[in-house]
N, C-alpha and C positions, 0 to 999 in steps of 0.2 A: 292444260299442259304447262302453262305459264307459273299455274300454284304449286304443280309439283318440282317444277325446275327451282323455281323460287325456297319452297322448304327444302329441296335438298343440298343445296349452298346454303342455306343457310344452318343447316346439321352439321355441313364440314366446317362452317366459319366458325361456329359453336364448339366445334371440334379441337379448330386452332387456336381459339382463343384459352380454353381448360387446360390446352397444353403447355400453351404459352405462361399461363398463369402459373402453372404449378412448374414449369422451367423457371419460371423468377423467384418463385419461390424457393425450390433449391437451391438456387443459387446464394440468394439472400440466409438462406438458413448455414451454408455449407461456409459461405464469407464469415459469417457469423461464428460459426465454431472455428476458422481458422484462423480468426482474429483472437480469440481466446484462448485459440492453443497457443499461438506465437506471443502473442504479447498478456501471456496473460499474469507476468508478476515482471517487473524490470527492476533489480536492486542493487544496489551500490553504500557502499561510506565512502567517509574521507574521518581521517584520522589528522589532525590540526595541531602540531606539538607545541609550539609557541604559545597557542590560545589554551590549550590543556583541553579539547576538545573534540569527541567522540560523535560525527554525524550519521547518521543510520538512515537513509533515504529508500522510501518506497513507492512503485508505481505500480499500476494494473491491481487483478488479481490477488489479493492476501490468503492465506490459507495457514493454520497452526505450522503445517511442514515445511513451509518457507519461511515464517518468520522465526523458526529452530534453525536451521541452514544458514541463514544468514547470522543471526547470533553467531554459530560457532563459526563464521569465518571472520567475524570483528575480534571475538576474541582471541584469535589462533593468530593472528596476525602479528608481527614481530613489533609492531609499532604501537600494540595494544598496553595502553597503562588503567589498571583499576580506578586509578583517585582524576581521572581526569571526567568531565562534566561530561554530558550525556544527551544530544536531541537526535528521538525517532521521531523522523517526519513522515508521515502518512498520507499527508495533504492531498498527491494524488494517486491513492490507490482504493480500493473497494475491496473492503474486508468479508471474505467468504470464510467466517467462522459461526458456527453457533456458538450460545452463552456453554455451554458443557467445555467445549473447544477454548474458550477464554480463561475458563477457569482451570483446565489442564494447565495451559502455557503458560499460568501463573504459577502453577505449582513445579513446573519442571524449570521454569527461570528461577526460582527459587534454591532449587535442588540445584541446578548448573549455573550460581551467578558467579561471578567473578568481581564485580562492580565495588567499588568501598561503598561502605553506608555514610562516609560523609561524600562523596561527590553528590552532584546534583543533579537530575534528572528530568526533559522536559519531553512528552507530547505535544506533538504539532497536528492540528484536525482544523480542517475545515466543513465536516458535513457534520446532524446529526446524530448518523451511526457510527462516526466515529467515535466522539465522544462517549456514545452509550460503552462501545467496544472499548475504548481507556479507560473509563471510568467503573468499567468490570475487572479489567486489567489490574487497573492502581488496588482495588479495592480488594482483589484478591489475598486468599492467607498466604502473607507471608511477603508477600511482593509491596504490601503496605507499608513494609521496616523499610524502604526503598526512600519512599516519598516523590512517587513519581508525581510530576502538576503538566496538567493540561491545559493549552495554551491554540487561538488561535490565528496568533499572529508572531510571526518570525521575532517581531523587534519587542516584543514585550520577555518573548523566552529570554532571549538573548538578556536583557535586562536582567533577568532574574536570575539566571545561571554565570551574572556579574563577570560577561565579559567586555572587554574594556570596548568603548565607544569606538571607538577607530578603526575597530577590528569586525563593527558592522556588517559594512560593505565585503570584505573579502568572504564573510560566511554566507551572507544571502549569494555572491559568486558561484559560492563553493557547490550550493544547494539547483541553483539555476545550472549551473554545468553538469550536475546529473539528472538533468527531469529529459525523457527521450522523448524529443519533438515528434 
């Protein structure tokens, strides 16, 4: 009587626990995807007129159709000037393109640039696949008259896109004011 009372709690316990387990589990899955719907690209510039400079800041989620969207709203913007210097910061976002998708958005930044061919142009990456993903970017036809350089630190682009020393601090500001804690 004892074995039977015994496996038959323990069937229900076995019962609660399957349920229990695949409850966490949706849970953990359904978090999961609404963590990705909501945050899954957060993007921002700042336009610098004094510094003659164009910040393109990206977080979460990347996808060809956001980083088209965003384009045309840097350039549609009244404050927008061609010959002014140019950092996409990517640092913290997670680029969901294939190389097909890299190489589209090279060819349609092409087709829709705006930019002068003498401004300057930097990539900010800290992983990786970003790099692979710039460096498919930059190397693209046509995107290569550009002379985008990839960089994975804030103060050497800045060096190179030869904005004055002092004016340092206020970009790395500018950059830290839009990353969404």
């Amino acid at each position: 009587m004892k074995s039977c009372w015994l496996r038959r709690n323990l069937f229900y316990i076995s019962l609660i626990f399957k349920s229990l387990t695949f409850i966490n589990f949706l849970i953990i899955f359904i978090s999961t995807k609404l963590n990705v719907f909501y945050m899954s690209s957060f993007n921002k510039y700042k336009i610098l007129k004094e510094q003659k400079l164009i910040i393109l800041f990206h977080q979460g989620n990347l996808s060809e159709k956001e980083f088209k969207f965003n384009r045309y709203k840097v350039i549609n913007d009244k404050d927008f000037n061609p010959s002014y210097n140019f950092i996409l910061d990517i640092r913290h976002s997670k680029i969901n393109m294939t190389i097909n998708d890299v190489i589209k958005f090279g060819l349609w930044s092409t087709k829709n640039r705006k930019l002068n061919k003498e401004s300057l142009r930097v990539i900010l990456t800290n992983t990786p696949s970003h790099v692979v993903f710039s460096t498919l970017f930059r190397d693209s036809k046509g995107v290569d008259i550009f002379g985008y350089n990839i960089f994975s630190s804030l103060r050497h682009s800045l060096n190179y896109l030869e904005v004055d020393k002092k004016d340092f601090n206020l970009v790395e500001g500018e950059i830290e004011k839009m990353i969404e804690k």
